[in-house]
KEBABA-228395 format. One record per atom (N, C-alpha, C): residue number from 1; chain; atom name; x, y, z. Coordinates in steps of 0.1 Angstrom, whole numbers, always signed. Atoms other than C-alpha are relative to their C-alpha. Example, Ala and Ser with C-alpha at 12.3 -4.5 7.8 and 13.67 -1.06 7.14 Angstrom:
BEGIN
[1 A N [+9 -12 +0]]
[1 A CA [+123 -45 +78]]
[1 A C [+9 +12 +0]]
[2 A N [-9 -11 +0]]
[2 A CA [+137 -11 +71]]
[2 A C [-8 +11 +8]]
//
This chain:
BEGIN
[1 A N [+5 +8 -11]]
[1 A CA [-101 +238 +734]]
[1 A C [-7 +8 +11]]
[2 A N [+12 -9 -12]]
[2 A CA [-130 +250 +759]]
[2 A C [+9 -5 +18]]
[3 A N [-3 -2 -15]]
[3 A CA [-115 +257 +795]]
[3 A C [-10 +6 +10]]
[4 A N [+5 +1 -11]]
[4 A CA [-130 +256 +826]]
[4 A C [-3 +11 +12]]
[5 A N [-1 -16 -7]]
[5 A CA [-143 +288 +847]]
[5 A C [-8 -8 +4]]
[6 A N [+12 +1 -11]]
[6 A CA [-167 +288 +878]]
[6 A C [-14 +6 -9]]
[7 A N [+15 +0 +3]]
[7 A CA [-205 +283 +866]]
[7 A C [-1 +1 -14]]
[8 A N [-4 +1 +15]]
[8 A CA [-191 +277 +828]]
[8 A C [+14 +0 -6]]
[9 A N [-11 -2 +4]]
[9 A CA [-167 +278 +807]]
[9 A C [+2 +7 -13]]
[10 A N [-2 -15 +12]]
[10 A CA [-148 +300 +781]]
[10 A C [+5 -13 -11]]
[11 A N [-9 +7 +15]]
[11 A CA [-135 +286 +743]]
[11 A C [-13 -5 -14]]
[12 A N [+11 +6 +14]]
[12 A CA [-149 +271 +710]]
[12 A C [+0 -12 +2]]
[13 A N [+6 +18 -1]]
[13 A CA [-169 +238 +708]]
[13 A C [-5 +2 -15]]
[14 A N [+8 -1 +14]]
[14 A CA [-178 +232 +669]]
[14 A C [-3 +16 -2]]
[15 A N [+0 -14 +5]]
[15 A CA [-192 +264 +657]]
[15 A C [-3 +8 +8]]
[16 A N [+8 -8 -14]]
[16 A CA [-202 +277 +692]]
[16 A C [+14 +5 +9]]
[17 A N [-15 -3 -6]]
[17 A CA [-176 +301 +709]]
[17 A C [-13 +5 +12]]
[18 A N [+8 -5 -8]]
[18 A CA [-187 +304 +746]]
[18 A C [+14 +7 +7]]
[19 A N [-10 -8 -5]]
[19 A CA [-170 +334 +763]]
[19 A C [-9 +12 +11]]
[20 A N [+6 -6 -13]]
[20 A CA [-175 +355 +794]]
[20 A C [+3 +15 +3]]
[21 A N [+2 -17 -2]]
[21 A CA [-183 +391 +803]]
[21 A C [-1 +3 +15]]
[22 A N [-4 -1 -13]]
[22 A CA [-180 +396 +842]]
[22 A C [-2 -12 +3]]
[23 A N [+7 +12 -9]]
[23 A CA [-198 +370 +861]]
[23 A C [-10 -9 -13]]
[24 A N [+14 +4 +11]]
[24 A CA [-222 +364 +828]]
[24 A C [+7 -7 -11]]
[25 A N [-4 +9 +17]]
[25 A CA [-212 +334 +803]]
[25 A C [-11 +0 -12]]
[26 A N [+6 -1 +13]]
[26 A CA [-224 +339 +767]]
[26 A C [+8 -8 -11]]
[27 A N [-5 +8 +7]]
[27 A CA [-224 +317 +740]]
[27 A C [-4 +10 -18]]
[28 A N [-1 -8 +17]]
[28 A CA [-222 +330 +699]]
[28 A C [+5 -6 -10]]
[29 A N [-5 +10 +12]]
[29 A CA [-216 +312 +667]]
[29 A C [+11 +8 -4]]
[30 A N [-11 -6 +6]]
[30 A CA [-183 +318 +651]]
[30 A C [-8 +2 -15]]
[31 A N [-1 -5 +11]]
[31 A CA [-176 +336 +622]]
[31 A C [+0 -8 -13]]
[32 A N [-3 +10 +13]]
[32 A CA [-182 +318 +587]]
[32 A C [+10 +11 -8]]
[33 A N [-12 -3 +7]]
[33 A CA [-151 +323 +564]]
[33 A C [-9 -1 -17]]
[34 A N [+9 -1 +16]]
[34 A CA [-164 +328 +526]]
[34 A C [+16 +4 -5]]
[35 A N [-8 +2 +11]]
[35 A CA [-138 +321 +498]]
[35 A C [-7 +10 -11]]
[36 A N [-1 -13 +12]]
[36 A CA [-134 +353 +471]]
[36 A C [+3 -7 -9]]
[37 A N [-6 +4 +12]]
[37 A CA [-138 +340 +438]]
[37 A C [+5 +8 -12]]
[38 A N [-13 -12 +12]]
[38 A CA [-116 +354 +407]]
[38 A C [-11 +9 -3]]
[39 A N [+8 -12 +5]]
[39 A CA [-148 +376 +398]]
[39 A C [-2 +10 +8]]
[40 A N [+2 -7 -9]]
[40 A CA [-152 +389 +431]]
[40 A C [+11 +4 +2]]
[41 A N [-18 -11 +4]]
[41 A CA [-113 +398 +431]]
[41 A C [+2 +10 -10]]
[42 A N [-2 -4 +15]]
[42 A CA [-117 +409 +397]]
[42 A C [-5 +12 +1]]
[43 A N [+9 -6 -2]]
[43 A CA [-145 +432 +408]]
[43 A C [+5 +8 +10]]
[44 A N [-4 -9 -11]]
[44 A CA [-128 +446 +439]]
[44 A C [+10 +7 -3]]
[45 A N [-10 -9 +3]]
[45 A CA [-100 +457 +421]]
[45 A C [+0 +7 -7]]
[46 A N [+2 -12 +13]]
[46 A CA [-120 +474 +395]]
[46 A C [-5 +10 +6]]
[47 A N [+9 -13 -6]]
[47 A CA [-137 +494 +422]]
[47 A C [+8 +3 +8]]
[48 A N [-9 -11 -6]]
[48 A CA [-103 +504 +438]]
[48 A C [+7 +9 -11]]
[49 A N [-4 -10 +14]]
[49 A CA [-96 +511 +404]]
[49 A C [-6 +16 -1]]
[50 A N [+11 -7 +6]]
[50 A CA [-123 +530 +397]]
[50 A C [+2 +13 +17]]
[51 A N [-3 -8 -13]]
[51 A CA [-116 +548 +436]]
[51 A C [+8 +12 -3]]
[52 A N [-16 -7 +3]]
[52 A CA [-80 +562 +426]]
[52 A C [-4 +6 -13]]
[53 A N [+1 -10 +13]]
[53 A CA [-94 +574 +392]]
[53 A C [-7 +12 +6]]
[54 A N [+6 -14 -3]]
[54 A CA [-121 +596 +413]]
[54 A C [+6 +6 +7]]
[55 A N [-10 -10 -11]]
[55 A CA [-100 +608 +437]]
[55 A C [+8 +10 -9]]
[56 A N [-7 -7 +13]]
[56 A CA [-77 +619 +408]]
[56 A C [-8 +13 -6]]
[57 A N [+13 -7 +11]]
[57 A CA [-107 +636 +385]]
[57 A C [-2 +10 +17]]
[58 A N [+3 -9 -7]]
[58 A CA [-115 +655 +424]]
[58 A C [+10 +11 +4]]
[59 A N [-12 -5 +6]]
[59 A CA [-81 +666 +423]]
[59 A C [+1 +12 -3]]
[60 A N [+0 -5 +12]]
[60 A CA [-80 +680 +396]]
[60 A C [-8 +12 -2]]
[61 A N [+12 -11 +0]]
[61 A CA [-112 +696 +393]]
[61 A C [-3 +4 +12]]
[62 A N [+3 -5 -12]]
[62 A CA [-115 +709 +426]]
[62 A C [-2 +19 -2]]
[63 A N [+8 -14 +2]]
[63 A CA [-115 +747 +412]]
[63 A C [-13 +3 -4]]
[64 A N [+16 -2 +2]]
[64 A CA [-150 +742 +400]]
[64 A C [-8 -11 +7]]
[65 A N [+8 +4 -8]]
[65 A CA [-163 +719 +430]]
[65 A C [-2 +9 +11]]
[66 A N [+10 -9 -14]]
[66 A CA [-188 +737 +449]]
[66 A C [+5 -4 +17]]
[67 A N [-7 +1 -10]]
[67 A CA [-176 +717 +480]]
[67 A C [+5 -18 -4]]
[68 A N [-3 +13 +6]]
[68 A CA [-154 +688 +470]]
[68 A C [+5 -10 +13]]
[69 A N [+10 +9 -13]]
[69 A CA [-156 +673 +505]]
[69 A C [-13 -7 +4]]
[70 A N [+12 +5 +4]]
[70 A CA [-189 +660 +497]]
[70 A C [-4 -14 +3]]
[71 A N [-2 +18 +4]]
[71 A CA [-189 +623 +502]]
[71 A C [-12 -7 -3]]
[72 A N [+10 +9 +13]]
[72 A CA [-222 +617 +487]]
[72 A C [+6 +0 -13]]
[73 A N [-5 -2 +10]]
[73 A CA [-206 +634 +459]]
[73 A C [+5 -11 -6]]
[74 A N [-8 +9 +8]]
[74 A CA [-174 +614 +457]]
[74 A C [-8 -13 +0]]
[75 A N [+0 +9 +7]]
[75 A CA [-191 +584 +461]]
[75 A C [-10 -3 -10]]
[76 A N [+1 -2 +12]]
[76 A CA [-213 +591 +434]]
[76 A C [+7 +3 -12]]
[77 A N [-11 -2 +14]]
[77 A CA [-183 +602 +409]]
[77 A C [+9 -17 +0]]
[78 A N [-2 +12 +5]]
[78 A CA [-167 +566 +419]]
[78 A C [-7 -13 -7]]
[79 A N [+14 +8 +4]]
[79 A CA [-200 +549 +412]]
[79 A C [+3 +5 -16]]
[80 A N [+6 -5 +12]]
[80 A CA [-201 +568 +381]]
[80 A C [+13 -11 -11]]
[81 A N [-10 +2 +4]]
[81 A CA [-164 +559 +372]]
[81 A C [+3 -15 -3]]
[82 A N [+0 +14 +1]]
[82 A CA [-170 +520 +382]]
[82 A C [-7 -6 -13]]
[83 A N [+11 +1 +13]]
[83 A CA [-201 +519 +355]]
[83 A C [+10 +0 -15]]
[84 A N [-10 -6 +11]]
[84 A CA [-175 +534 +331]]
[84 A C [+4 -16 -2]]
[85 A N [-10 +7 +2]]
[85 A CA [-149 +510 +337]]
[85 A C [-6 -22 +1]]
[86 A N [+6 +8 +3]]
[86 A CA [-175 +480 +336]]
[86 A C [-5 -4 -7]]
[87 A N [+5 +1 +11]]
[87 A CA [-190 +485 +307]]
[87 A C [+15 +2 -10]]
[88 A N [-10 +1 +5]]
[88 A CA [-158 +483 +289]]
[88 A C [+1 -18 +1]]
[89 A N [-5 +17 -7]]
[89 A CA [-159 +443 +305]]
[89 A C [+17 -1 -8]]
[90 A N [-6 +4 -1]]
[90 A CA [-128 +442 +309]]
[90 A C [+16 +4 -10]]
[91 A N [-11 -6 +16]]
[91 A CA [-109 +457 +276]]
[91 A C [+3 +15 +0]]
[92 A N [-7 -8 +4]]
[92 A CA [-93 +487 +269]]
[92 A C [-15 +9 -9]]
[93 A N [+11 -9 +10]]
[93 A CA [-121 +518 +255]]
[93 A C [+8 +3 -10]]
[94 A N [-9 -10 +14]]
[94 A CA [-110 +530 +222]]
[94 A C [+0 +12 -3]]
[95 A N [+0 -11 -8]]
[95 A CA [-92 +559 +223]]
[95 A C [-11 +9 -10]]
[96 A N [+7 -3 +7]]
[96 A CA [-114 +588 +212]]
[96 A C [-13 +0 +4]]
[97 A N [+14 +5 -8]]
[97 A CA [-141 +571 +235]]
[97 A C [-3 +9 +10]]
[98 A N [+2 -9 -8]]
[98 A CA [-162 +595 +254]]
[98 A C [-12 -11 +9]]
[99 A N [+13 +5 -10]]
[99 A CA [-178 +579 +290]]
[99 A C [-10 +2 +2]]
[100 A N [+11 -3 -2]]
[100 A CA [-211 +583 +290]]
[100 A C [-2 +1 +16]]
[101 A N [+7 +1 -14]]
[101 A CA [-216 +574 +327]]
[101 A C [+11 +13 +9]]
[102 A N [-4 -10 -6]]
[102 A CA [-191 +602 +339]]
[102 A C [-1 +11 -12]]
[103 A N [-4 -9 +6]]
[103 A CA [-192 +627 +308]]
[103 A C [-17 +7 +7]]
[104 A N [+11 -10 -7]]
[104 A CA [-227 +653 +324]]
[104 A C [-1 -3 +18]]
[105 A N [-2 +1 -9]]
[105 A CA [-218 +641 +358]]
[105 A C [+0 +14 +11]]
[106 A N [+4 -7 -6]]
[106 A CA [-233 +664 +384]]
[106 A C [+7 +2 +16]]
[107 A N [-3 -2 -18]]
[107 A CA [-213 +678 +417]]
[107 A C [-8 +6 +10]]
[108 A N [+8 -2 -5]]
[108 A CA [-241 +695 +427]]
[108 A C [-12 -6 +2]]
[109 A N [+11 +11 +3]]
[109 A CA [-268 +666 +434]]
[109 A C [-16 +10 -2]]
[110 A N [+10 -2 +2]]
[110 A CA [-295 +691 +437]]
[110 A C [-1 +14 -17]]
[111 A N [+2 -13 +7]]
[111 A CA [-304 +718 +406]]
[111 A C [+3 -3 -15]]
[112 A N [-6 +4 +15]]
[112 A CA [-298 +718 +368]]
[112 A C [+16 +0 -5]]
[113 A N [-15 +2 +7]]
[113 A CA [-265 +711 +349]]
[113 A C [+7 +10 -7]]
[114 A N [-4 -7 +9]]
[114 A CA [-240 +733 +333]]
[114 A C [-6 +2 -11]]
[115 A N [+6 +2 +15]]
[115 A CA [-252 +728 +300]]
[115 A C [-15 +3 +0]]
[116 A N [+17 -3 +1]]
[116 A CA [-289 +734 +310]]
[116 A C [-1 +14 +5]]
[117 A N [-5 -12 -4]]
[117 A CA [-280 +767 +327]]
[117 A C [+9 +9 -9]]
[118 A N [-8 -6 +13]]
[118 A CA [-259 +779 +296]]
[118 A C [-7 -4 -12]]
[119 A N [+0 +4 +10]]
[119 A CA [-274 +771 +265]]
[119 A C [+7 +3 -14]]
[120 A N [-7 +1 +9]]
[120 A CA [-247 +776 +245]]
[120 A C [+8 -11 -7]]
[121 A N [-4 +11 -1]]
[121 A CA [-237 +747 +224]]
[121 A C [+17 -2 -1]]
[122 A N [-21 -1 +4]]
[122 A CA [-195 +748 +233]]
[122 A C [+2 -16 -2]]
[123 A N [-12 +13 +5]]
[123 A CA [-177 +717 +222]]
[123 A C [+13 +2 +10]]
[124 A N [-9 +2 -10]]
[124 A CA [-148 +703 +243]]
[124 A C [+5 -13 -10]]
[125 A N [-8 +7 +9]]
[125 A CA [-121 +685 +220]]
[125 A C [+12 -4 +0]]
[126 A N [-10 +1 -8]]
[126 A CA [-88 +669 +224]]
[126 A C [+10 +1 -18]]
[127 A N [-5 -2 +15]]
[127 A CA [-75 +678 +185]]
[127 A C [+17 -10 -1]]
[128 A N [-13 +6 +4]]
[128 A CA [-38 +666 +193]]
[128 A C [+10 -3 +9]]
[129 A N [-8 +2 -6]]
[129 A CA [-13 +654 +218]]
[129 A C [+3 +10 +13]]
[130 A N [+1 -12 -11]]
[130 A CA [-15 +677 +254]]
[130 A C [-7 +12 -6]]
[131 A N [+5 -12 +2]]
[131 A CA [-39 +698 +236]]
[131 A C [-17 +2 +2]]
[132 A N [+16 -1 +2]]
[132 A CA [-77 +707 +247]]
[132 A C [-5 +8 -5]]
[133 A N [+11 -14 +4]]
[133 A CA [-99 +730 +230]]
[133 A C [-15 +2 +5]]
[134 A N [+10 -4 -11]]
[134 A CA [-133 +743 +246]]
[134 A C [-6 +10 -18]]
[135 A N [+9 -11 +13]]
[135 A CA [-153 +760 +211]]
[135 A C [-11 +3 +7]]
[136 A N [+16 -9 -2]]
[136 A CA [-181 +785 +220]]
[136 A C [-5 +9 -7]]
[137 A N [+7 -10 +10]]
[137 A CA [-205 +798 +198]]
[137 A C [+1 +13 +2]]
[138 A N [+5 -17 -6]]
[138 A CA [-217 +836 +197]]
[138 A C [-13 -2 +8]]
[139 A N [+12 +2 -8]]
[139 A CA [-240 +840 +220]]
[139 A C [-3 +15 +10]]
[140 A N [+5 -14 -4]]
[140 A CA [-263 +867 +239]]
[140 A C [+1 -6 +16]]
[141 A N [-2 +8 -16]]
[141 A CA [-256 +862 +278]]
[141 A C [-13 +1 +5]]
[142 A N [+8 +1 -7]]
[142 A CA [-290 +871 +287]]
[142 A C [-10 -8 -6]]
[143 A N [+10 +10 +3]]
[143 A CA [-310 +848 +265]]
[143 A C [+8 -20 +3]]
[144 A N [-9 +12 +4]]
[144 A CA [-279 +820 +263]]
[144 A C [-2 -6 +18]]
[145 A N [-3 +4 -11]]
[145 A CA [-282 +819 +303]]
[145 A C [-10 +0 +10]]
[146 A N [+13 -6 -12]]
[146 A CA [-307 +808 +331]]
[146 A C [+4 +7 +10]]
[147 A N [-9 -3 -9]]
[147 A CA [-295 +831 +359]]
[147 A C [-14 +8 +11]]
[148 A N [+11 -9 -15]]
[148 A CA [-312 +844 +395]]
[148 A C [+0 +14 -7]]
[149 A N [+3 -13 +4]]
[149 A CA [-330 +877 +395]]
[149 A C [+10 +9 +2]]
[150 A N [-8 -9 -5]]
[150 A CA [-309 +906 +396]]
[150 A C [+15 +0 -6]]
[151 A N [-10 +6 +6]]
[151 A CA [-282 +890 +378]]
[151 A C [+12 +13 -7]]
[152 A N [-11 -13 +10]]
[152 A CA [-252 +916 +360]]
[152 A C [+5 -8 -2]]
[153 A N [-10 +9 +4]]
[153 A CA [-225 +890 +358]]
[153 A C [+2 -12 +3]]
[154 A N [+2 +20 -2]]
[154 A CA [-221 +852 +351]]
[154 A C [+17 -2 -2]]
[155 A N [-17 +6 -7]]
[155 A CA [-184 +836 +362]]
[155 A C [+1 -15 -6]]
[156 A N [+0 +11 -3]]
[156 A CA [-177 +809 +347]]
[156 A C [+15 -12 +3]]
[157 A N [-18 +9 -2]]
[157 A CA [-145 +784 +358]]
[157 A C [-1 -10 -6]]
[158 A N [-7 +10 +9]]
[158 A CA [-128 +758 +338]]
[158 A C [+11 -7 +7]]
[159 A N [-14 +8 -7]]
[159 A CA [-103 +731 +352]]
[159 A C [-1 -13 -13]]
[160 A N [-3 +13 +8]]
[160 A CA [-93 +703 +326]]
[160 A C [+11 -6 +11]]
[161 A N [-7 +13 -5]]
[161 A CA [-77 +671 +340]]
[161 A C [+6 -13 -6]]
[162 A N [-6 +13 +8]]
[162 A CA [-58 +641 +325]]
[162 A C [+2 -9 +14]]
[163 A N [-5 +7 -10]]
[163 A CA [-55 +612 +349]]
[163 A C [+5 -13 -4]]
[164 A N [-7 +11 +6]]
[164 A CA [-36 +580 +344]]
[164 A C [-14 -15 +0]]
[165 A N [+11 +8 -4]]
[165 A CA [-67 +550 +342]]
[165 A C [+6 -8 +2]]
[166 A N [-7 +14 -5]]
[166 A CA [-43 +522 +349]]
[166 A C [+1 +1 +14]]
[167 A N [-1 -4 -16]]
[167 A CA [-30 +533 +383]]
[167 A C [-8 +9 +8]]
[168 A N [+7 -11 -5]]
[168 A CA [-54 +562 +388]]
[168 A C [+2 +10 +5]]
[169 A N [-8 -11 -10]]
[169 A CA [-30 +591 +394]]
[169 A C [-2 +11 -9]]
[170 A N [-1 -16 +13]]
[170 A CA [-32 +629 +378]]
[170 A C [+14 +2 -5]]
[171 A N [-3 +2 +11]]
[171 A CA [-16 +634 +351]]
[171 A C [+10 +16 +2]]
[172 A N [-1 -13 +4]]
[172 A CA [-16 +670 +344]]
[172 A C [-16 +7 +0]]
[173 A N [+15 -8 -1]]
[173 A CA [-44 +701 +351]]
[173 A C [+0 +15 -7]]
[174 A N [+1 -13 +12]]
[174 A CA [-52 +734 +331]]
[174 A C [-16 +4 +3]]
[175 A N [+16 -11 -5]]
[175 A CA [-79 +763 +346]]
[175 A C [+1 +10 -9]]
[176 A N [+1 -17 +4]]
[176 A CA [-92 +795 +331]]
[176 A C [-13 +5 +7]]
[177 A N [+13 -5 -2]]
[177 A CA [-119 +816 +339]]
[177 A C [-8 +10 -9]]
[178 A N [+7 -11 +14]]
[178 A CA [-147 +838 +316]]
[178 A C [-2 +7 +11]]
[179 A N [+6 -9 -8]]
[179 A CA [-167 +864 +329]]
[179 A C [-6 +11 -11]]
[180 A N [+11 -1 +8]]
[180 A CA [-197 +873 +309]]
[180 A C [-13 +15 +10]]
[181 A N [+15 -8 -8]]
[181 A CA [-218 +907 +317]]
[181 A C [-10 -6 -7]]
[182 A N [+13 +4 +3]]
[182 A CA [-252 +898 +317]]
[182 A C [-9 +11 -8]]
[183 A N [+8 -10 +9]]
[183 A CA [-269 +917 +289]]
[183 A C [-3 -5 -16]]
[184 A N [+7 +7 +11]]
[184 A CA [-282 +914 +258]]
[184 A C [+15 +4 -14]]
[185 A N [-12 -2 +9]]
[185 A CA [-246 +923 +241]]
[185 A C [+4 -14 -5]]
[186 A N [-7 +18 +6]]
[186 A CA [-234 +891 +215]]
[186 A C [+16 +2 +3]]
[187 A N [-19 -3 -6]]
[187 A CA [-201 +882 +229]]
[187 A C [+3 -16 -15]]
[188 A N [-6 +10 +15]]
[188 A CA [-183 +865 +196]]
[188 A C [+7 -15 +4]]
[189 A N [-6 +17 +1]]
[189 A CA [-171 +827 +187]]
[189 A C [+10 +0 +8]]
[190 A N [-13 +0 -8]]
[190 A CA [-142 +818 +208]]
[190 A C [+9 -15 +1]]
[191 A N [-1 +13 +1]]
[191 A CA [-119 +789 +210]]
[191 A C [+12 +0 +14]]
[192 A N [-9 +4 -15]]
[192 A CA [-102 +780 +245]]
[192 A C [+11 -9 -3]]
[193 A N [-7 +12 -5]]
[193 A CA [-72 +760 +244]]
[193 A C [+10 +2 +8]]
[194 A N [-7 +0 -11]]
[194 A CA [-53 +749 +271]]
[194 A C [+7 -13 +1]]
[195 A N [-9 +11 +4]]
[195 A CA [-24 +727 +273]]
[195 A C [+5 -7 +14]]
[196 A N [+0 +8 -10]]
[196 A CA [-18 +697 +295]]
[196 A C [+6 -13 -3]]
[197 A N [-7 +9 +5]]
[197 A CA [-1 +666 +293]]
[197 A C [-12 -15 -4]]
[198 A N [+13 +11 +1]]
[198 A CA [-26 +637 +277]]
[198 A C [+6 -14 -7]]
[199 A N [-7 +10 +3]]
[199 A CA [-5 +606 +274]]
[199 A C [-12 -12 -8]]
[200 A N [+5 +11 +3]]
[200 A CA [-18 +575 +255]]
[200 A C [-7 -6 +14]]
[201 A N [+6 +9 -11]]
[201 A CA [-45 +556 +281]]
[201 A C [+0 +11 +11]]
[202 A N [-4 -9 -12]]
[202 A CA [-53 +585 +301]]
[202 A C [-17 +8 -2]]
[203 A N [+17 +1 -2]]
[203 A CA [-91 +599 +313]]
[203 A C [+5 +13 -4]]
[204 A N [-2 -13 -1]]
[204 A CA [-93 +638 +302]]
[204 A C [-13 +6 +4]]
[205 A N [+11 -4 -5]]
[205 A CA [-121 +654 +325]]
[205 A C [-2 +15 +2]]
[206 A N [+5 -18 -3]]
[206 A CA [-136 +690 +318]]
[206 A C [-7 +4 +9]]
[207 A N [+10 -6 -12]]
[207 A CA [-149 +705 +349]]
[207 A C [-5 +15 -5]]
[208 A N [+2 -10 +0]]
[208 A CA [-172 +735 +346]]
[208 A C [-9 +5 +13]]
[209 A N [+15 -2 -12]]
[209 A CA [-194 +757 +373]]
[209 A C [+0 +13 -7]]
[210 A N [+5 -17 +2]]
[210 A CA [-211 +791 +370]]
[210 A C [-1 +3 +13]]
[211 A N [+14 -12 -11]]
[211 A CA [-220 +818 +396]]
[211 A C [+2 +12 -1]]
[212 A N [+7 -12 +0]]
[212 A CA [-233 +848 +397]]
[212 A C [+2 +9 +9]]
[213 A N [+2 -13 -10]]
[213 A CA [-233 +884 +407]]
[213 A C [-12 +5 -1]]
[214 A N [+17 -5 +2]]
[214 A CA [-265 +900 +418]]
[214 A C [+4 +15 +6]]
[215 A N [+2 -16 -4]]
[215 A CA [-271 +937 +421]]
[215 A C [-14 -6 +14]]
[216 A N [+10 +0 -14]]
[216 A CA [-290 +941 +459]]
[216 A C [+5 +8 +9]]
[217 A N [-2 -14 -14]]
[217 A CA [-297 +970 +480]]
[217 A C [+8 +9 -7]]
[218 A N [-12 -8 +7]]
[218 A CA [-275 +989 +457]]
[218 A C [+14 -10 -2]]
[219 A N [-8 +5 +1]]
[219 A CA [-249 +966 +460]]
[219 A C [+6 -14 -6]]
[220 A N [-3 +17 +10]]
[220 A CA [-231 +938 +438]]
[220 A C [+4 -10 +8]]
[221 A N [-4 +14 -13]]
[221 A CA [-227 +904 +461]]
[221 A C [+1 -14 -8]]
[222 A N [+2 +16 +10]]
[222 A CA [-224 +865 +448]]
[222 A C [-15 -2 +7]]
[223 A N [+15 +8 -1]]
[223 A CA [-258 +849 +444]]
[223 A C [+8 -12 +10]]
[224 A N [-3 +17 -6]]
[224 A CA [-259 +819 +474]]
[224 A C [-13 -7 +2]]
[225 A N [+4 +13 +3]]
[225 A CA [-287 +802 +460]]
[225 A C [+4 -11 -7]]
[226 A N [-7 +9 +6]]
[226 A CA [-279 +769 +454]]
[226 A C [-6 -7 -13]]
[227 A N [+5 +11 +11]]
[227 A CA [-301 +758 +429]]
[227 A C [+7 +7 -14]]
[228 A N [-6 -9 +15]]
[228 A CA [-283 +786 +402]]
[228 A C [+18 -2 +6]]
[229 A N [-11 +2 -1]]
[229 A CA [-249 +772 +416]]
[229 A C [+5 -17 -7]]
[230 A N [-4 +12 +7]]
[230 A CA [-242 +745 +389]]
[230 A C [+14 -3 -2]]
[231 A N [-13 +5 +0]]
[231 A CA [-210 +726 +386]]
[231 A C [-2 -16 -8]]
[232 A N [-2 +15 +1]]
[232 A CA [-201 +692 +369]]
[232 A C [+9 -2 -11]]
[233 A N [-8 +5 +10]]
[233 A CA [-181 +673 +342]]
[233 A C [-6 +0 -13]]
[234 A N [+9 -2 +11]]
[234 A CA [-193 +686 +313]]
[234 A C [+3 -8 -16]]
[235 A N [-7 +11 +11]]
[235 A CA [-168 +663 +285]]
[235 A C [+8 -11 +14]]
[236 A N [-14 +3 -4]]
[236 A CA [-146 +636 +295]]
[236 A C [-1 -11 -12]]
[237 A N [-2 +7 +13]]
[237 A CA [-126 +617 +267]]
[237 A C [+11 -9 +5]]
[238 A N [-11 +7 -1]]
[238 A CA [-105 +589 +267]]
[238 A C [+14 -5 -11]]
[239 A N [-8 +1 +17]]
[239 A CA [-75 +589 +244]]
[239 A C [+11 -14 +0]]
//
């Protein structure tokens, strides 16, 4: 009910709320109410879904994000994770199923990808029950790698992650690191595995980055260009 002030008055009349700011009455349409229908519920709870999985996956992989405070970043990895979990409409992926929309997933928005910066073709495989393996060919570091001038040694870190995709909580995580002189020496086949817990219905996300040591001035320092500072999700599998 609209009440009575000197030179106006305050309250709602139909969809008109008039209300007062010192001596000055203003009038302003109320708020329309909009009814959430089941798709639009359906859809907000796939994208808190999809929230709690990236947060998990940052987690996780946080030893090979460049700066995992990012928040273009994360909300590009939830975006990525939503797509995932969209394209599925609605069902269960079968396990075995690798996301396309998060598996080359980029934490560094600007510069090339793990995998284009290494051309070595490693494999990333989940053979059996809390078990990942990481296969890497033989390879010559200085042809297999794009690396800044000056380059002696390439670093590279590993973090595997399992996260629950129902609730969206981590699981279990598993790091190593290489470290590759830069030369024309073949460093042999190798097979990484690293053990982690990978329950039935559970996201397994391989994080990798590179960086580099540069010989300068006489002295060895990390390279801090960013465009030779690659990082991202180079597998992820759903079992």
């Amino acid at each position: 009910m609209a009440t009575q002030a000197p030179m106006g008055f305050t309250g709602r009349i139909g969809n008109l709320i008039h209300y007062r700011i010192g001596n000055k009455f203003y009038v302003r349409s109320a708020p329309r109410k909009f009814r959430q229908t089941k798709a639009t519920r359906l859809r907000a709870a796939e994208f808190g879904r999809a929230s709690r999985i990236g947060k998990a996956i940052r987690e996780q992989l946080r030893p090979v994000i460049p700066n995992s405070g990012d928040r273009k970043m994360q909300t590009r990895l939830v975006a990525a994770v939503f797509q995932w979990l969209q394209s599925a409409r609605g069902q269960s992926p079968e396990p075995g199923h690798h996301p396309v929309f998060i598996t080359g997933f980029k934490f560094m928005d600007k510069g090339r990808s793990v995998r284009e910066r290494w051309k070595a073709q490693f494999n990333v495989s989940h053979p059996s029950s809390g078990l990942v393996q990481i296969r890497i060919p033989s390879f010559e570091p200085e042809e297999s790698f794009e690396a800044p001038a000056h380059t002696v040694s390439v670093i590279c870190k590993i973090s595997v992650g399992a996260c629950d995709t129902e609730i969206g909580y981590a699981i279990g995580i598993a790091s190593t690191e290489l470290v590759f002189e830069y030369n024309s020496t073949t460093i042999p086949a190798q097979t990484i595995s690293l053990k982690l817990p990978t329950p039935k219905g559970s996201l397994i996300a391989t994080g990798m980055s590179l960086s580099y040591k540069i010989s300068k001035d006489r002295y060895t320092q990390d390279n801090t260009n960013k465009a030779f500072m690659p990082a991202g999700i180079v597998s992820a599998i759903y079992v």
